[in-house]
C-alpha positions as CSV (number, residue, x, y, z in Angstrom):
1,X,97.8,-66.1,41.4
2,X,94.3,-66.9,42.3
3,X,93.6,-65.4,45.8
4,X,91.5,-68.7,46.3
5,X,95.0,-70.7,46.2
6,X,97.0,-68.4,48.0
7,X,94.7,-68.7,51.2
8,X,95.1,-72.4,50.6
9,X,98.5,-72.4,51.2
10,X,98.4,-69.8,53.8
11,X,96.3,-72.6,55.7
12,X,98.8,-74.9,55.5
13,X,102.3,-72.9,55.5
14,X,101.2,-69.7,57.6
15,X,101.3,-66.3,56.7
16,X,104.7,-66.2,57.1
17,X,105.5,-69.1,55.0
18,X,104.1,-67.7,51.4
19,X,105.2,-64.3,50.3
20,X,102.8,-62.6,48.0
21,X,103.9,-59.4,48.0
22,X,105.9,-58.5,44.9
23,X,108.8,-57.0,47.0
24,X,109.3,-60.2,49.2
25,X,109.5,-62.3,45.5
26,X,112.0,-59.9,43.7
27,X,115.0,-61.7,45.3
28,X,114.0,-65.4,44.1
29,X,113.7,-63.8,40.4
30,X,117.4,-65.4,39.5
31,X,120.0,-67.5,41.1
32,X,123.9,-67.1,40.0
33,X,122.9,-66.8,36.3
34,X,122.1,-63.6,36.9
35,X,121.1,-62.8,33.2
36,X,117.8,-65.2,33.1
37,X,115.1,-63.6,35.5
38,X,111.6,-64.5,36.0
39,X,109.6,-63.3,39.0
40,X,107.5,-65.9,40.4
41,X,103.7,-66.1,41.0
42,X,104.5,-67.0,44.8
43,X,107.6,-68.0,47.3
44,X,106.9,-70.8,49.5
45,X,108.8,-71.3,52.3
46,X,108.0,-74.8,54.3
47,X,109.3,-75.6,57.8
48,X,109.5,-79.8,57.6
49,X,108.6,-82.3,55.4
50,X,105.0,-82.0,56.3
51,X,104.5,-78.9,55.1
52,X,106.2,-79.6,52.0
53,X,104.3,-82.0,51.1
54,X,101.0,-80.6,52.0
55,X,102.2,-77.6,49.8
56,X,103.0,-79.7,46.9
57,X,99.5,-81.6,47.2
58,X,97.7,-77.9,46.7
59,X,100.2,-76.9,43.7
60,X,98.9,-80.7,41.9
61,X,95.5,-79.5,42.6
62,X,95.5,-76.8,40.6
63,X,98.5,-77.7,38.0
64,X,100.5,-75.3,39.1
65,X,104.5,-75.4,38.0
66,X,107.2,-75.5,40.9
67,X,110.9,-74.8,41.1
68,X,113.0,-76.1,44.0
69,X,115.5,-73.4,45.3
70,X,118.1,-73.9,48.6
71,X,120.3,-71.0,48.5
72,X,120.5,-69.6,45.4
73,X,123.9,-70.1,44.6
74,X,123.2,-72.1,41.6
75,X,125.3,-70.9,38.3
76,X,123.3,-72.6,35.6
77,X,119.6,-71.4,36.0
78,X,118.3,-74.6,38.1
79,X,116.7,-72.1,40.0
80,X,115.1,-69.6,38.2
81,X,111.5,-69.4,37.7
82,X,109.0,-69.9,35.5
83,X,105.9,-68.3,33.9
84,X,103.0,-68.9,36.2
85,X,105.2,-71.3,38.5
86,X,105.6,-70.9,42.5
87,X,109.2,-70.8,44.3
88,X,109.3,-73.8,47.1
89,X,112.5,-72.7,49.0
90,X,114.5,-74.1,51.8
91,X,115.2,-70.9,53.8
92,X,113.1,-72.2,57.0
93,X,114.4,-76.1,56.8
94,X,117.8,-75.5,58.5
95,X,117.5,-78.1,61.5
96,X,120.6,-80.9,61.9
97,X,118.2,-83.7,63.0
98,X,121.0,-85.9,64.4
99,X,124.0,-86.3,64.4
100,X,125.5,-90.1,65.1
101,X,129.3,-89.8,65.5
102,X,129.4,-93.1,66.4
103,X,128.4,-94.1,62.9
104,X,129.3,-91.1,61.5
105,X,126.5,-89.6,59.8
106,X,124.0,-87.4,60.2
107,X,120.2,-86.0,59.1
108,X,119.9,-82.8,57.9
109,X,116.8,-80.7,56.5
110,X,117.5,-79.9,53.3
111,X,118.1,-76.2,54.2
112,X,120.8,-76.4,56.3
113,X,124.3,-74.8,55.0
114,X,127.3,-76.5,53.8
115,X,129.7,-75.2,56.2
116,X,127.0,-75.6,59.0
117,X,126.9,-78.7,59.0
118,X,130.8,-78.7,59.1
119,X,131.2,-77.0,62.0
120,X,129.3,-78.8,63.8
121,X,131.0,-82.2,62.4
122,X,134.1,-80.8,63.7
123,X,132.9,-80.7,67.6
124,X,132.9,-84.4,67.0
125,X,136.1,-84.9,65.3
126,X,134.7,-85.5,62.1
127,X,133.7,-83.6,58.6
128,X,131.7,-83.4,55.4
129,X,133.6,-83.8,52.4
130,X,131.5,-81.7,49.9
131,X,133.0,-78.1,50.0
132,X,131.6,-76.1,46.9
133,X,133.4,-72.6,46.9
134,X,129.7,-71.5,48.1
135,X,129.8,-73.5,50.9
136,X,129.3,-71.0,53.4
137,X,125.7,-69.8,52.0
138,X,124.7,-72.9,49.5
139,X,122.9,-75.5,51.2
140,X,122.7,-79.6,51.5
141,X,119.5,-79.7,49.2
142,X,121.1,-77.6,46.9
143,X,124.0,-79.5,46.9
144,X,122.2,-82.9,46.8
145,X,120.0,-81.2,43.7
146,X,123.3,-80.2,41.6
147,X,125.4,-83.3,42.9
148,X,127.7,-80.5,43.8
149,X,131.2,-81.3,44.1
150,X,134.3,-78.7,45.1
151,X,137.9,-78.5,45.3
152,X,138.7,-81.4,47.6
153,X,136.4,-83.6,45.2
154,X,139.6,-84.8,43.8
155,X,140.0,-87.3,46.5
156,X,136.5,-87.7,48.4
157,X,134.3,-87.3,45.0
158,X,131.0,-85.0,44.6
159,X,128.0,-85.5,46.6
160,X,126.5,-88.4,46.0
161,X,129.5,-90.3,47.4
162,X,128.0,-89.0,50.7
163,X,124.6,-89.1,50.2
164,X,123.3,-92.3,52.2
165,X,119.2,-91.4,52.2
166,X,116.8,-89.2,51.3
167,X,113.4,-88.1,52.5
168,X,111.5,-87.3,49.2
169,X,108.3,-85.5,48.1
170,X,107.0,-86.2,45.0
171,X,105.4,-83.7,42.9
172,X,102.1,-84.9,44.2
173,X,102.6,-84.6,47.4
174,X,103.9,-87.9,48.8
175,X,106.4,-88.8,51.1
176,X,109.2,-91.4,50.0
177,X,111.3,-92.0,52.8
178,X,114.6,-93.5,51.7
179,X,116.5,-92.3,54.5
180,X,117.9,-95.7,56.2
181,X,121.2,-95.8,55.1
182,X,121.4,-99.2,53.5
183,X,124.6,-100.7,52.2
184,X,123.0,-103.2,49.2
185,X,119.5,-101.7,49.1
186,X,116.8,-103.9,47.5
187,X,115.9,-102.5,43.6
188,X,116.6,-99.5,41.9
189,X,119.0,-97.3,43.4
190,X,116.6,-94.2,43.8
191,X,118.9,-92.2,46.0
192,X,121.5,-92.3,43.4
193,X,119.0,-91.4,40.7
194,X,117.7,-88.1,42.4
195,X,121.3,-86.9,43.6
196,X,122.1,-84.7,40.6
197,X,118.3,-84.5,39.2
198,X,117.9,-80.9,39.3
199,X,114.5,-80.5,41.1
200,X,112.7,-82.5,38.2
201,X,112.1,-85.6,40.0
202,X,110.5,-84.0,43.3
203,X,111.6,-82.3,46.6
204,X,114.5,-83.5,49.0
205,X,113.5,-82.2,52.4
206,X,115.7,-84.3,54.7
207,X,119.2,-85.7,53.9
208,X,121.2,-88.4,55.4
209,X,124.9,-88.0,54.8
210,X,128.2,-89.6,55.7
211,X,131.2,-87.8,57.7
212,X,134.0,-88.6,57.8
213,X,137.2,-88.4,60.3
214,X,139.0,-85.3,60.7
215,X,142.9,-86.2,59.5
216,X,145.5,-86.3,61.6
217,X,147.1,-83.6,59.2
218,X,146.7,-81.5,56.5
219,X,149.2,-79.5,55.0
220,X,148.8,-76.9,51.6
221,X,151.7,-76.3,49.4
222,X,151.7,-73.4,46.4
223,X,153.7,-74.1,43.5
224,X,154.1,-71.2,41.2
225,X,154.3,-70.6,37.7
226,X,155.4,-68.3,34.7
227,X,152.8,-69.8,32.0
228,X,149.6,-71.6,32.3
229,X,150.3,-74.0,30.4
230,X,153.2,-75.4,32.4
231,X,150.9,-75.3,35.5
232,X,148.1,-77.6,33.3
233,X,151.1,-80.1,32.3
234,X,152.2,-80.8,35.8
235,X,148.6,-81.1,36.8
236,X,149.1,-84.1,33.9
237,X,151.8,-85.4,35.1
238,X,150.5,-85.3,39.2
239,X,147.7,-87.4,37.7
240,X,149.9,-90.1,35.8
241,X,152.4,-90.6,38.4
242,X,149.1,-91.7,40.5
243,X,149.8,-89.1,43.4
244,X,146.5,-88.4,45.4
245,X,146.7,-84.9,47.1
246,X,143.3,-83.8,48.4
247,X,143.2,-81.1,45.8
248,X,144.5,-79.6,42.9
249,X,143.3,-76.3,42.3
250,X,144.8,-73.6,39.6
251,X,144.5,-70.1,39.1
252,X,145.6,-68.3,36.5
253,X,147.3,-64.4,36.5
254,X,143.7,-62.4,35.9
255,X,142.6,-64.5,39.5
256,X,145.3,-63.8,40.8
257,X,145.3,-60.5,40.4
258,X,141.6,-60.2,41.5
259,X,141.8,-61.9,44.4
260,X,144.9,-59.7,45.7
261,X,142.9,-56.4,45.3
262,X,140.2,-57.8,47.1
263,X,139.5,-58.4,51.0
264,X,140.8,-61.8,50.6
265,X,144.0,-61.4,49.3
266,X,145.2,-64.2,50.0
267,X,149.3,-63.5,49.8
268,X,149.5,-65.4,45.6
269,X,152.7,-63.8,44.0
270,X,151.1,-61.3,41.4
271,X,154.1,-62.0,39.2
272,X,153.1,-65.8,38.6
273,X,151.1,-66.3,35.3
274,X,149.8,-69.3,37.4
275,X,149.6,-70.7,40.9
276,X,148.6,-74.5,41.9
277,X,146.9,-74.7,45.2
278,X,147.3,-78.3,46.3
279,X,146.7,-80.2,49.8
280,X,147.7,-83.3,51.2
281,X,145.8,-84.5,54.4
282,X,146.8,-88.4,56.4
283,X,149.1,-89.7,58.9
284,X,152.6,-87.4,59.1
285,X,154.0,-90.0,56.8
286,X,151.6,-90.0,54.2
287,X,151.3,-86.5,54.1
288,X,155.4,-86.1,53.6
289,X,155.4,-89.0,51.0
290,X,152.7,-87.1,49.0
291,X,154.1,-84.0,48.8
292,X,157.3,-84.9,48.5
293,X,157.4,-86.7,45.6
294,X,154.6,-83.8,44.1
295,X,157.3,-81.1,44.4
296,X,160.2,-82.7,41.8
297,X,157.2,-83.1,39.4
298,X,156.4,-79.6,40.4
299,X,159.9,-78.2,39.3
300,X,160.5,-80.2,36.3
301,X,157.3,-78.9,34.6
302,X,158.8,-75.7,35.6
303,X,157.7,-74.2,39.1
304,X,159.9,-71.5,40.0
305,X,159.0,-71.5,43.8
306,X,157.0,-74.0,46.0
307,X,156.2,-73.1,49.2
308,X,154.1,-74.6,51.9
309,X,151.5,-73.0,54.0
310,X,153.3,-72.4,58.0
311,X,150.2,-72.6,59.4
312,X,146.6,-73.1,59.9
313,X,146.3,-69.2,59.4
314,X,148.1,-69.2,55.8
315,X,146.1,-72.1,55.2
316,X,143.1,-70.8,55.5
317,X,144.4,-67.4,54.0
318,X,145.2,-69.4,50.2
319,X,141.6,-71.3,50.7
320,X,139.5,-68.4,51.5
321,X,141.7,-66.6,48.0
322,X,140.4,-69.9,46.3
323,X,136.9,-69.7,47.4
324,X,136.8,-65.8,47.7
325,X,137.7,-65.8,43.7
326,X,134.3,-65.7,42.6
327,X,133.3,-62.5,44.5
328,X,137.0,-60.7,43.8
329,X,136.2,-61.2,40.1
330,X,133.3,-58.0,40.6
331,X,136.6,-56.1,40.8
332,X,136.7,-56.7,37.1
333,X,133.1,-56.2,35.8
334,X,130.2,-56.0,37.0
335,X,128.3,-59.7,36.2
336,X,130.4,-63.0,35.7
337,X,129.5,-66.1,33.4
338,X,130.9,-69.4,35.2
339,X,131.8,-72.3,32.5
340,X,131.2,-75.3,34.0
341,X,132.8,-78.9,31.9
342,X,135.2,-81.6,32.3
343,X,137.9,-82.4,30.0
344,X,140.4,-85.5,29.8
345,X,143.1,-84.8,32.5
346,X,145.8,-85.2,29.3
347,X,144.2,-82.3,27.2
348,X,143.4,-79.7,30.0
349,X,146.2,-77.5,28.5
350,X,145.0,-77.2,25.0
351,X,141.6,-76.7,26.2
352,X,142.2,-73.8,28.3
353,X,144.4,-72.3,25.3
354,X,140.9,-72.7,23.2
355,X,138.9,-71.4,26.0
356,X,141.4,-68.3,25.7
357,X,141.6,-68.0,21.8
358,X,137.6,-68.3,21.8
359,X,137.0,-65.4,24.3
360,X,139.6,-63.1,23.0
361,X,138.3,-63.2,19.5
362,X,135.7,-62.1,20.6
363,X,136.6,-59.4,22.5
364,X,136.5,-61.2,26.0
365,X,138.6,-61.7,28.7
366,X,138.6,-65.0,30.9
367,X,139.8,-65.9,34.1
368,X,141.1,-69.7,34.8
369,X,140.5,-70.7,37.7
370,X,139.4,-74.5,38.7
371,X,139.5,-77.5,39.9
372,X,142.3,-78.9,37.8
373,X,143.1,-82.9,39.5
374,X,139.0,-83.6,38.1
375,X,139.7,-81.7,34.7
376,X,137.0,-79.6,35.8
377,X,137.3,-76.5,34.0
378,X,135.5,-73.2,35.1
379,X,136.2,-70.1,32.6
380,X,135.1,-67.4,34.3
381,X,133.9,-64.5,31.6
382,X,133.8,-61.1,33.2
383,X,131.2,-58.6,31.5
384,X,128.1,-56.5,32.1
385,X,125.1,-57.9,31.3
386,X,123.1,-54.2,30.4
387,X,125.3,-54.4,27.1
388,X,123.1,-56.7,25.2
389,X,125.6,-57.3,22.5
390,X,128.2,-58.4,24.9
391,X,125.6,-60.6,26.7
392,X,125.2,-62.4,23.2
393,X,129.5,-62.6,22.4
394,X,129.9,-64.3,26.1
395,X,126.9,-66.9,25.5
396,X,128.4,-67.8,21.9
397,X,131.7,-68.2,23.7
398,X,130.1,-70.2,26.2
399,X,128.4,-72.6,23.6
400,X,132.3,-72.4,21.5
401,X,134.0,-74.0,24.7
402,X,131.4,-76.8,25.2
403,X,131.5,-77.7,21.9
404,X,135.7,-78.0,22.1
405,X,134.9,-79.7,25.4
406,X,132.9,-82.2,23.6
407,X,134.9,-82.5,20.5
408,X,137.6,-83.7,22.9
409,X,135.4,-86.8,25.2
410,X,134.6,-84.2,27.9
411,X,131.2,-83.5,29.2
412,X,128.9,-80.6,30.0
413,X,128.9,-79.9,33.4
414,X,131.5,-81.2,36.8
415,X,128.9,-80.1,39.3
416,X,127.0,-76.9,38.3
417,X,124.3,-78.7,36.8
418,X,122.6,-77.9,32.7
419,X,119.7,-76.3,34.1
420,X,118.6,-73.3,31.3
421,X,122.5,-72.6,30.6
422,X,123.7,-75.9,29.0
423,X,120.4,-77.3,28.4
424,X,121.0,-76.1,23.9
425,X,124.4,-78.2,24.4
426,X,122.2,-81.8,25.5
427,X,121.5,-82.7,21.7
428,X,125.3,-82.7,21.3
429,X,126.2,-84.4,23.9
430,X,123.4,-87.3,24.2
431,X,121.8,-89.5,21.5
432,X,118.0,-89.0,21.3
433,X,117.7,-92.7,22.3
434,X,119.9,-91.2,25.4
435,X,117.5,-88.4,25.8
436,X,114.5,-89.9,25.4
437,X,115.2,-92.7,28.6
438,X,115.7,-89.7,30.6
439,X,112.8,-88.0,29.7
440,X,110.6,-91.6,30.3
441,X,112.4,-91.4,34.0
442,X,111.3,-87.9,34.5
443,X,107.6,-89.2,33.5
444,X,108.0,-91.6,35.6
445,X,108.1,-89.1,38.7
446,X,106.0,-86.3,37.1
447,X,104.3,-86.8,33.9
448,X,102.7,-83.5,34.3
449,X,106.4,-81.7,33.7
450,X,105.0,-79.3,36.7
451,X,108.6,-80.2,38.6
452,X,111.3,-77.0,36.9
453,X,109.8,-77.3,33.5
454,X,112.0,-75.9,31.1
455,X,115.3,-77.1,32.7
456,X,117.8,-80.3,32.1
457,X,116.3,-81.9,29.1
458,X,115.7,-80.4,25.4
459,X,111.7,-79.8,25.0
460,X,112.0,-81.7,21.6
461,X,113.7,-84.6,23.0
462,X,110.6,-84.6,26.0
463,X,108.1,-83.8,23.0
464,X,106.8,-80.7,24.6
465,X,104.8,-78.5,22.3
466,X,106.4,-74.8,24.0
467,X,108.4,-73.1,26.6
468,X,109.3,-70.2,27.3
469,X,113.4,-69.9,27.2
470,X,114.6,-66.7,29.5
471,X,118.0,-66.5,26.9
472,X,115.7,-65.0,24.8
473,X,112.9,-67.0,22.2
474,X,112.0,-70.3,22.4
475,X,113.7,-73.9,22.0
């Protein structure tokens, strides 16, 4: 990087606020797709919207590409860098502005972390329905850049259900403040348009979101299982009988047995080829209606034992096994590739059998384990990425399950986002016509591509002449 740029954003961000120094970059290099690395030319590291902005006015100067990154927790490349381009994280932006408990909602920096902003919800009686597995590290940005979703998405949806303004900067360095919440805003609906844009539109720095009351009660119940399959079918039948737990989560026996050796062992049978993690929350009525009628649909699909959580300790103990699954899986290899699609609630059985049959011909195992009431599948494929051939057996996998995903009305991503992992899969999913109106409302934001270039959408469909792909070649 020109030492002339540097010092000016230095001047404008601190010393502290821009590492140089190859050491202090080599941890934004990758985010959860560990396999595509790229070490980038700087890391800035803003404190407010100001600074942000006054940043992003020096990077336009000069031409120079930018990729947004909250915590890093991103599985589908969002974050990674590119050739040339600067890091503009969110690591100093961690501030709840307000929070209004009368209206409840509150203003965040984009920085601030999921379960954060929780906790402090909670002193008020309320919460924030977004609970990604990562919520303890990934952050609101993030979340608002991914439309993240998470296991209780089932009944309170993915983020931009909660997502009532934004403050933007654009990738020249303008503010857009659209934070007033508004119920029937005037024009287009840019909020809803940048939730789920994947740092191509600009830079969220401050988010205005929606809490909601803390229930009255929640109770868990874990119905287990002697075959998959079974456990898919009930989560079929759950769904057509129009019973609304909070969430319907399954694991299959390979979770199951990874979580158990790990430090979150969470107490799952380890002779269950399949447990479903579900949870009912409402008035003491509503929660005993619920589950109630859930358990007889339970046992007639097969459950052999459904048990419910005694309390708020076991709770938290089959959660924490839920969201701890991830991690345990580095029991079984070194590196994990997380699948990421929806499927029709009515096929998720045969499409985790295909997920299976694909991996294991080619010499693959897969763990199961997702959010089952959205038909939002996440095969997890164990391996170790210094094995080159391997790498290249999981990534054809990955493309064989998206196609079946596809093949079946399903689509690409629940709430990981296409970033550089799906973004071979857009031309079968989306029409050029389709691709081409997203591209013309990218260019409407940034029709110098300078905003993470190379992510989302197809360079042919954007009719960019090159860029560089860090799978290997170029699309």
């Amino acid at each position: 990087m020109d030492a002339r740029v540097v010092e000016e954003l230095r001047a404008v961000l601190g010393r502290d606020g821009v590492l140089a120094e190859r050491a202090r970059r080599t941890p934004y290099e990758a985010d959860g797709l560990a396999f595509a690395r790229c070490l980038p030319e700087l890391v800035l590291l803003p404190r407010d919207t100001r600074e942000t902005a006054a940043a992003l006015r020096v990077l336009a100067a000069h031409g120079i590409p930018v990729v947004p990154r909250g915590a890093g927790t991103g599985l589908s490349g969002g974050a990674t860098p590119v050739e040339g381009g600067v890091v503009i994280g969110t690591a100093r932006m961690r501030r709840i502005l307000a929070l209004d408990a009368d209206n409840r909602l509150a203003r965040v920096q984009a920085g601030v972390v999921n379960a954060d902003l929780g906790r402090a919800a909670a002193r008020h009686g309320l919460f924030y329905a977004p609970d990604p597995s990562s919520q303890k590290a990934c952050t609101i940005g993030g979340n608002v850049g991914e439309n993240s979703s998470g296991p209780h998405g089932f009944r309170h949806g993915s983020t931009t259900r909660h997502v009532l303004g934004l403050v933007l900067v654009t990738p020249e360095g303008d503010v857009l403040d659209l934070s007033r919440p508004e119920h029937d805003p005037h024009g287009y609906d840019l909020v809803g348009l940048f939730v789920g844009s994947e740092g191509l539109l600009g830079i969220a720095t401050e988010i205005t979101v929606a809490l909601l009351p803390l229930p009255p009660l929640v109770e868990t119940m874990l119905a287990l299982f002697r075959d998959l399959d079974s456990a898919c079918d009930a989560v079929s039948d759950l769904v057509a009988a129009r019973l609304e737990p909070t969430a319907i989560e399954v694991l299959d026996q390979l979770t199951i047995e990874a979580v158990e050796a790990s430090v979150l062992a969470a107490g799952y049978p380890k002779d269950a080829a399949a447990v479903l993690l579900l949870e009912s929350e409402g008035s003491e009525a509503e929660v005993a209606s619920t589950l109630g009628a859930i358990e007889p649909l339970l046992r007639a699909r097969g459950a052999f034992e459904v048990r419910r959580a005694r309390d708020e300790l076991e709770r938290a103990r089959l959660w924490a096994g839920r969201k701890g699954a991830y991690g345990a899986m580095g029991r079984v290899a070194p590196d994990l590739y997380v699948c990421d699609a929806v499927v029709p609630r009515t096929r998720l059985a045969e499409i985790v059998r295909v997920t299976i049959a694909i991996c294991q011909a080619r010499g693959l195992r897969v763990a199961n384990v997702f959010h089952a009431g959205d038909g939002n599948l996440h095969p997890n494929i164990p391996y170790d990425r210094r094995d080159a051939g391997q790498l290249a057996r999981v990534l054809e996998a990955g493309d064989a399950i998206l196609d079946a995903v596809l093949a079946v009305g399903g689509s690409l991503t629940g709430e990981h986002g296409v970033g550089l992992e799906k973004i071979g899969a857009m031309g079968r999913a989306f029409s050029p016509d389709d691709l081409d109106a997203q591209c013309r409302v990218r260019d409407a934001w940034d029709p110098a591509r300078r905003m993470n270039p190379g992510k989302l959408l197809p360079v042919h469909a954007c009719r960019e002449t090159h860029t560089r792909d860090p799978r290997g070649g170029a699309r």
